[in-house]
PDB file with one MODEL, atoms N, CA, C and O in Angstrom:
MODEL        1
ATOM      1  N   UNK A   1      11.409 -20.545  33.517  1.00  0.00           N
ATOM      2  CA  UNK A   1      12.765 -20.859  33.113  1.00  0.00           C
ATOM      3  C   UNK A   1      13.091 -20.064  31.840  1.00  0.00           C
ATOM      4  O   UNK A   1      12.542 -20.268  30.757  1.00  0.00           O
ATOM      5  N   UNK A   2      14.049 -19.124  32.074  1.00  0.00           N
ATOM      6  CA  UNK A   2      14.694 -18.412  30.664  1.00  0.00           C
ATOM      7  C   UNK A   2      15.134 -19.317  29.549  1.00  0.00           C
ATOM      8  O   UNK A   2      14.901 -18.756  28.479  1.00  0.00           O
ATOM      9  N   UNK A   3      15.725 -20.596  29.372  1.00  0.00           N
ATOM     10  CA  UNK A   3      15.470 -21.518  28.771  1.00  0.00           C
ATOM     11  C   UNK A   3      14.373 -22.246  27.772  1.00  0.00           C
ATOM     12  O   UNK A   3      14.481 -22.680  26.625  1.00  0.00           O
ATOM     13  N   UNK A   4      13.658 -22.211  28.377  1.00  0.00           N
ATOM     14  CA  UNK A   4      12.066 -22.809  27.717  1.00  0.00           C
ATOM     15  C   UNK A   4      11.686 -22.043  26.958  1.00  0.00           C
ATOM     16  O   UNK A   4      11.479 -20.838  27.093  1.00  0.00           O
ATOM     17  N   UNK A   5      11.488 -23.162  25.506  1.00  0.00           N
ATOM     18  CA  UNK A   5      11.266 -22.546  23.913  1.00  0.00           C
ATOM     19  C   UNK A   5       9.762 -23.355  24.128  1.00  0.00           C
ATOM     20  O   UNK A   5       9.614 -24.539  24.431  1.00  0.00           O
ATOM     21  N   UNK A   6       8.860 -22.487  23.913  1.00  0.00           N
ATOM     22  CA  UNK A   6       7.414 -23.032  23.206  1.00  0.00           C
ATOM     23  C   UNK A   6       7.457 -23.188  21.925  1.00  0.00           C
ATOM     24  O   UNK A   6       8.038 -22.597  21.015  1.00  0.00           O
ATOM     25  N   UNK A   7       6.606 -24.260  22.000  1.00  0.00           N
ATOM     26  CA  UNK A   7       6.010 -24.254  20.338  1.00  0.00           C
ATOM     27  C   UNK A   7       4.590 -23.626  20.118  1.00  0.00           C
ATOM     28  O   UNK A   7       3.771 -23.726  21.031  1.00  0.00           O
ATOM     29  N   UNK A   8       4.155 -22.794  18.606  1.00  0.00           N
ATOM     30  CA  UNK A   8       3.165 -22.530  18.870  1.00  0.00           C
ATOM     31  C   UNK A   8       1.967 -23.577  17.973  1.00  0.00           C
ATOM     32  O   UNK A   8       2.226 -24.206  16.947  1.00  0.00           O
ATOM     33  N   UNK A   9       0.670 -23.539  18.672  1.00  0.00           N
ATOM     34  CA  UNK A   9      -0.086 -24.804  18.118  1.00  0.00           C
ATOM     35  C   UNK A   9      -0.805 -24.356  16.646  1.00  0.00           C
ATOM     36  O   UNK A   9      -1.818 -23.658  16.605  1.00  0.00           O
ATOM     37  N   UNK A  10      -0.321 -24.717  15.812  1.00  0.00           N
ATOM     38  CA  UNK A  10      -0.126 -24.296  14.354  1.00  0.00           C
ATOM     39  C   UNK A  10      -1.704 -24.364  14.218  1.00  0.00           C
ATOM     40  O   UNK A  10      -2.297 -23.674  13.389  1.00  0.00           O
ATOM     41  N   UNK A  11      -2.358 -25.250  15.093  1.00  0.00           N
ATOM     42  CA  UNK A  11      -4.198 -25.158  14.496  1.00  0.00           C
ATOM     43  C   UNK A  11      -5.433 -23.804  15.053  1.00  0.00           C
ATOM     44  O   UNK A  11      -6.650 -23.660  14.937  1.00  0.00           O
ATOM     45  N   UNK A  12      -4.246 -22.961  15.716  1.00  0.00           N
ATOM     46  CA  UNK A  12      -4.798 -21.851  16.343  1.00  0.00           C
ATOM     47  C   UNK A  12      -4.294 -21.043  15.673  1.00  0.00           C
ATOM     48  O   UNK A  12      -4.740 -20.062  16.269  1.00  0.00           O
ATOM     49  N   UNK A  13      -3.331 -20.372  14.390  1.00  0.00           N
ATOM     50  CA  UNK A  13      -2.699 -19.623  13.979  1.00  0.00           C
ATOM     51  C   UNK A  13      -3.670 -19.559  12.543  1.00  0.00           C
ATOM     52  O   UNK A  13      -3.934 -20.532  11.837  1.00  0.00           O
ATOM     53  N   UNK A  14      -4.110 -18.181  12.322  1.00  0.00           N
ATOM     54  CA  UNK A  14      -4.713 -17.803  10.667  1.00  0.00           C
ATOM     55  C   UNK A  14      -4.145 -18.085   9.957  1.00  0.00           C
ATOM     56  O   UNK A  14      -2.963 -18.212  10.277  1.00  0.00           O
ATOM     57  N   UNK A  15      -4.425 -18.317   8.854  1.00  0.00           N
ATOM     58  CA  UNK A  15      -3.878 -18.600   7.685  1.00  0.00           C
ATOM     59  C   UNK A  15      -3.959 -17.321   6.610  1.00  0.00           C
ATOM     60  O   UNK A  15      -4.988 -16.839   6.139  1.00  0.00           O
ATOM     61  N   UNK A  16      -3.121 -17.072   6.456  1.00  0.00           N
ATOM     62  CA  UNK A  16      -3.202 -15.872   5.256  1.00  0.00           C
ATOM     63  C   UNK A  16      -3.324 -15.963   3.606  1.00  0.00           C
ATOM     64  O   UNK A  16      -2.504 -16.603   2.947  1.00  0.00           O
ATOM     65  N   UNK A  17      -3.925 -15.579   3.284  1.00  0.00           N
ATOM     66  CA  UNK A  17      -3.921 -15.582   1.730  1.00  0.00           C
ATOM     67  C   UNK A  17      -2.935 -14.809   1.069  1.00  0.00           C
ATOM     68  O   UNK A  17      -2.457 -13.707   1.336  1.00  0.00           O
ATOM     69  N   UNK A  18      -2.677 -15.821  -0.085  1.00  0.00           N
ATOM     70  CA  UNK A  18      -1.638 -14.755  -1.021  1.00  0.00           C
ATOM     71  C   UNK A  18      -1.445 -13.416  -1.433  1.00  0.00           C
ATOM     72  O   UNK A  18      -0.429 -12.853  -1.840  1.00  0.00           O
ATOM     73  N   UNK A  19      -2.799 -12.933  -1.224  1.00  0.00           N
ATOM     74  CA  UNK A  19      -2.644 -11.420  -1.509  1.00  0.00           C
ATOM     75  C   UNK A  19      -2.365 -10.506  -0.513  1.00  0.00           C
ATOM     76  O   UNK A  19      -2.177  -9.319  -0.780  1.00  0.00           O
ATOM     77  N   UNK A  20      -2.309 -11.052   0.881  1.00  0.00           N
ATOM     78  CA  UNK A  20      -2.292 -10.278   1.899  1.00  0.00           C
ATOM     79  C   UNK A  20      -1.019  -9.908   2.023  1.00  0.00           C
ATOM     80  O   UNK A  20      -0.121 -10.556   1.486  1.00  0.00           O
ATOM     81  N   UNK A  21      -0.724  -8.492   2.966  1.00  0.00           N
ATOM     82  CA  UNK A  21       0.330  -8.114   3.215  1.00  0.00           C
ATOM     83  C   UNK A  21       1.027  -8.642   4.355  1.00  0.00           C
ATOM     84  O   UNK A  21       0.434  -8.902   5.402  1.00  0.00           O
ATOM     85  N   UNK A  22       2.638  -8.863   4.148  1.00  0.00           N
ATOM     86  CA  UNK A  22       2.994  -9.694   5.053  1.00  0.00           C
ATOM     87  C   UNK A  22       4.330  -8.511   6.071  1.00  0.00           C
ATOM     88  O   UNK A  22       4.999  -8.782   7.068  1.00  0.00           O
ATOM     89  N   UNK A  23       4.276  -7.666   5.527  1.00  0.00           N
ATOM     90  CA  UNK A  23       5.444  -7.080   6.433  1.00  0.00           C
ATOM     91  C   UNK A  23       6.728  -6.912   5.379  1.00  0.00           C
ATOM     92  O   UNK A  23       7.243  -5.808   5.200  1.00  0.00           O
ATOM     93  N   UNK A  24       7.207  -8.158   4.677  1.00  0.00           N
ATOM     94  CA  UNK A  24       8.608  -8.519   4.520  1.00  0.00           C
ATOM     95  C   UNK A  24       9.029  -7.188   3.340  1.00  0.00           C
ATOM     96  O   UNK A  24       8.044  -6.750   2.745  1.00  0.00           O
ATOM     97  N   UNK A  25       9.958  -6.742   3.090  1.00  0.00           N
ATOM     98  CA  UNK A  25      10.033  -6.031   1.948  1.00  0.00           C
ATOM     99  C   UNK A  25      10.225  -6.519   0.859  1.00  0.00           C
ATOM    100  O   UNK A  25      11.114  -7.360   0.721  1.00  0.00           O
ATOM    101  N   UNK A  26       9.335  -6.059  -0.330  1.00  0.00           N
ATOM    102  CA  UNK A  26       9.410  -6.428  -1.163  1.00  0.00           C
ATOM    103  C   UNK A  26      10.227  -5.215  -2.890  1.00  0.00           C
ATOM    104  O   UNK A  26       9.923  -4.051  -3.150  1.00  0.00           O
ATOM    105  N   UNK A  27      11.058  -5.971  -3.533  1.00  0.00           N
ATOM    106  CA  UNK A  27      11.433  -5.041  -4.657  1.00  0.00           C
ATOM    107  C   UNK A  27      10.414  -4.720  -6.027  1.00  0.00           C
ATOM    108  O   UNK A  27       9.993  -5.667  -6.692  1.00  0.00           O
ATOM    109  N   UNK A  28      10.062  -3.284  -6.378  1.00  0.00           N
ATOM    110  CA  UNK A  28       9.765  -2.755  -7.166  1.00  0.00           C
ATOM    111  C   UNK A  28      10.475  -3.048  -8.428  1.00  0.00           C
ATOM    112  O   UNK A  28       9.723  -2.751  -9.357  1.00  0.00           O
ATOM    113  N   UNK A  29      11.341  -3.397  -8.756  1.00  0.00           N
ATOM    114  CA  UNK A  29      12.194  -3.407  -9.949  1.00  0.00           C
ATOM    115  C   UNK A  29      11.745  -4.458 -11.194  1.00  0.00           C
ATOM    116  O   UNK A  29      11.858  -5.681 -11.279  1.00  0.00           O
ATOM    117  N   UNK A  30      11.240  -3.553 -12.033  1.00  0.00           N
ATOM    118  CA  UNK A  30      10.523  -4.318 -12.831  1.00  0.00           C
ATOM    119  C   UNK A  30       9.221  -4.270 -12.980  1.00  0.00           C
ATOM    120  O   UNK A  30       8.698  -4.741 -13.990  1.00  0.00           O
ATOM    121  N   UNK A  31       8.462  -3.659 -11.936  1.00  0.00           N
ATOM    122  CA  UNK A  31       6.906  -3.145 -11.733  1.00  0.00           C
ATOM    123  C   UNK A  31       6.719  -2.064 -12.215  1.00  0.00           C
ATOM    124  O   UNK A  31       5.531  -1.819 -12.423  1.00  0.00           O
ATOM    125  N   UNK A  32       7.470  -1.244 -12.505  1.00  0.00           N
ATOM    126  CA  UNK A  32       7.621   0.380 -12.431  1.00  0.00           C
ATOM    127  C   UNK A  32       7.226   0.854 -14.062  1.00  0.00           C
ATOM    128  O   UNK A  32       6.721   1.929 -14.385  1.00  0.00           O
ATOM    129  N   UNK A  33       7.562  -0.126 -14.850  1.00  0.00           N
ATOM    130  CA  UNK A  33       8.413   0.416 -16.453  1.00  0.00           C
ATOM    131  C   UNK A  33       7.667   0.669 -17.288  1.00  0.00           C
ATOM    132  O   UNK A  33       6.850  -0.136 -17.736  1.00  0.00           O
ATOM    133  N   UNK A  34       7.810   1.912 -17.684  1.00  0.00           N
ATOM    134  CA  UNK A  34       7.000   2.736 -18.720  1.00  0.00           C
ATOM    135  C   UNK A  34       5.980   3.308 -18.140  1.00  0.00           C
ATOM    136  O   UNK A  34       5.001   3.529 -18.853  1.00  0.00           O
ATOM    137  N   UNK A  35       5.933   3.687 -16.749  1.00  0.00           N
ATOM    138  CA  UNK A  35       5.056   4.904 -15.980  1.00  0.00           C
ATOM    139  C   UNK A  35       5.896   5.777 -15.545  1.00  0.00           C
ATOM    140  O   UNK A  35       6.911   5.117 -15.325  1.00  0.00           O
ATOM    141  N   UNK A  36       6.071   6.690 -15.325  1.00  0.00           N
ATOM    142  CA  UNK A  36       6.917   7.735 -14.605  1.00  0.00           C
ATOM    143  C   UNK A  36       6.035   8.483 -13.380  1.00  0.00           C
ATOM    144  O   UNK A  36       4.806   8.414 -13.416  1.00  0.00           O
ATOM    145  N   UNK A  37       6.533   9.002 -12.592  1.00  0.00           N
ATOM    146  CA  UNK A  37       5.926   9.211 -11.257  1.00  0.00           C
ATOM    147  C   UNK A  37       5.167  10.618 -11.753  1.00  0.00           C
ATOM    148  O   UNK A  37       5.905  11.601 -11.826  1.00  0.00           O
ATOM    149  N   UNK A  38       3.742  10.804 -12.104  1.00  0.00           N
ATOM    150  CA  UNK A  38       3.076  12.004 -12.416  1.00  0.00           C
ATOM    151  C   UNK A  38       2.484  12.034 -13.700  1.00  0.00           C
ATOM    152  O   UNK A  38       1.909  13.059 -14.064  1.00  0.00           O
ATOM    153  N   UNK A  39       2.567  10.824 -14.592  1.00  0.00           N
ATOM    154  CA  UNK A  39       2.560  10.637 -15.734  1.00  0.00           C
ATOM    155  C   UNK A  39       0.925  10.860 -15.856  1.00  0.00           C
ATOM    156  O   UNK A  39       0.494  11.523 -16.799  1.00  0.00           O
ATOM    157  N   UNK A  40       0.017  10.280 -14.866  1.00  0.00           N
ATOM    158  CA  UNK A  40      -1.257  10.328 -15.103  1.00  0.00           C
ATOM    159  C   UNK A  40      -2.181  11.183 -14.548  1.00  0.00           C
ATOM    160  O   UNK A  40      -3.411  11.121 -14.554  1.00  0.00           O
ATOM    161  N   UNK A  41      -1.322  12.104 -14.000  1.00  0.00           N
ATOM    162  CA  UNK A  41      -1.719  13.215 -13.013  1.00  0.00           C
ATOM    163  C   UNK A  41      -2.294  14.592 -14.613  1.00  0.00           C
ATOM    164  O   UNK A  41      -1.709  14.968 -15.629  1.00  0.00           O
ATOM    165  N   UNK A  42      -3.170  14.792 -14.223  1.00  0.00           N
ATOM    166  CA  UNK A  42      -3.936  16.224 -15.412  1.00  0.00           C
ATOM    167  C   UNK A  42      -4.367  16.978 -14.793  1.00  0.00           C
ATOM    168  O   UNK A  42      -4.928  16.813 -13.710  1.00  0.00           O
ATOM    169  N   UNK A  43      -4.081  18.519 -15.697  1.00  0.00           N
ATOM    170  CA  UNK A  43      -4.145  19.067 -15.184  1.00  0.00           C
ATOM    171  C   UNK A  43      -5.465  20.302 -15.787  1.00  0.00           C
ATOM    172  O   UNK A  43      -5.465  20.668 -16.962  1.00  0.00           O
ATOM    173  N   UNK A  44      -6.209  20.665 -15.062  1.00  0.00           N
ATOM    174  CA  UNK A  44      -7.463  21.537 -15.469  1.00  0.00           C
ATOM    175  C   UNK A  44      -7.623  22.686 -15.053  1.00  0.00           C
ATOM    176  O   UNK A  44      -7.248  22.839 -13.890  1.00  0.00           O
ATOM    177  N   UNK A  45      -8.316  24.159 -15.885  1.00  0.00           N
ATOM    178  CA  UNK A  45      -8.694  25.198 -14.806  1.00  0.00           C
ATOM    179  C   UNK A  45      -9.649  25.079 -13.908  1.00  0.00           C
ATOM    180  O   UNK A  45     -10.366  24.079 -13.883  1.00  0.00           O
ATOM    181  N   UNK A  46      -9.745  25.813 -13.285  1.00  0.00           N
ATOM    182  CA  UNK A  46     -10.538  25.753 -12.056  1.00  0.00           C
ATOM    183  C   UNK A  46     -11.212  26.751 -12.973  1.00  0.00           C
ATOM    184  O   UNK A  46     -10.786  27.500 -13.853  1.00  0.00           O
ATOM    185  N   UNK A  47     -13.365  26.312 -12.064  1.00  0.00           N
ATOM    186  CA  UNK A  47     -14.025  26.412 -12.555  1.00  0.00           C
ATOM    187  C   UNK A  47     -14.282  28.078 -12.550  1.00  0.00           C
ATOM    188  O   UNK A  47     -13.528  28.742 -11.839  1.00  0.00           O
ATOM    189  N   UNK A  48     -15.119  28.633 -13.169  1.00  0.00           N
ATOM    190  CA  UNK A  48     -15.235  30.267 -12.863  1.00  0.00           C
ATOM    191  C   UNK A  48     -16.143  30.123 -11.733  1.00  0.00           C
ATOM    192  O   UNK A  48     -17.087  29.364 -11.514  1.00  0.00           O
ATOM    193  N   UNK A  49     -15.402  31.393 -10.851  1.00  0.00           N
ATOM    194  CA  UNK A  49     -16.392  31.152  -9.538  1.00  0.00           C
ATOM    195  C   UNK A  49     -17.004  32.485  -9.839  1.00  0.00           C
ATOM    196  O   UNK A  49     -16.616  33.426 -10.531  1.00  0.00           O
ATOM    197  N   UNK A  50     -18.278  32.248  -8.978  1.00  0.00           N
ATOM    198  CA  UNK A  50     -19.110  33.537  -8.910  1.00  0.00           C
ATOM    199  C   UNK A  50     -18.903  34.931  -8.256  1.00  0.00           C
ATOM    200  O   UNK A  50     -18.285  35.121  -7.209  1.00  0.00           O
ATOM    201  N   UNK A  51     -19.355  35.643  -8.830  1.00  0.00           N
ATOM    202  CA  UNK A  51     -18.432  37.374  -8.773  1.00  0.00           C
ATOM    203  C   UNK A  51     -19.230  37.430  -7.024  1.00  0.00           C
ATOM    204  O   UNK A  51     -20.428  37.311  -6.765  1.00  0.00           O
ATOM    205  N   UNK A  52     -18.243  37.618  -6.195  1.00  0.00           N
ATOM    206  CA  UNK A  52     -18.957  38.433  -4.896  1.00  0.00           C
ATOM    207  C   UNK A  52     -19.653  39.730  -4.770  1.00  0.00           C
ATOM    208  O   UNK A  52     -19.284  40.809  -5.234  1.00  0.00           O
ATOM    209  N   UNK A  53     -20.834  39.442  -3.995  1.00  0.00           N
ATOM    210  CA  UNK A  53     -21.635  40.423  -4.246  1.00  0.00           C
ATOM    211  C   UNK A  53     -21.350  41.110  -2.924  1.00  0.00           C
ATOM    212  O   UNK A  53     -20.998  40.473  -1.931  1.00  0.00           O
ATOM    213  N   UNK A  54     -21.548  42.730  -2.939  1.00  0.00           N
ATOM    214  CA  UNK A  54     -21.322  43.590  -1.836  1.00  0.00           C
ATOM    215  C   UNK A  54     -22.592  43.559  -1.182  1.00  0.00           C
ATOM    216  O   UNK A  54     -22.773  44.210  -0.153  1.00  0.00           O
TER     217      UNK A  54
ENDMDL
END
């Protein structure tokens, strides 16, 4: 029957913990402040490479 709503049996369903990810979107605003995107990124020479030999 296209009609018929189940219920589901709530003692078979995981339980998730607070830290887990849930899908829903969440806002950044307010997480962000006083990092800028690259701020911790450094930068170094590259090491001397060895002369090729013929």
């Amino acid at each position: 029957n296209s009609n018929l709503v189940l219920q589901a049996d709530v003692r078979l369903i995981e339980r998730r913990s607070r830290d887990e990810a849930t899908g829903e979107v969440m806002s950044l605003v307010g997480k962000l402040d006083g990092t800028r995107m690259g701020d911790r990124a450094q930068r170094s020479k590259p090491g001397k490479a060895e002369e090729r030999k013929i």
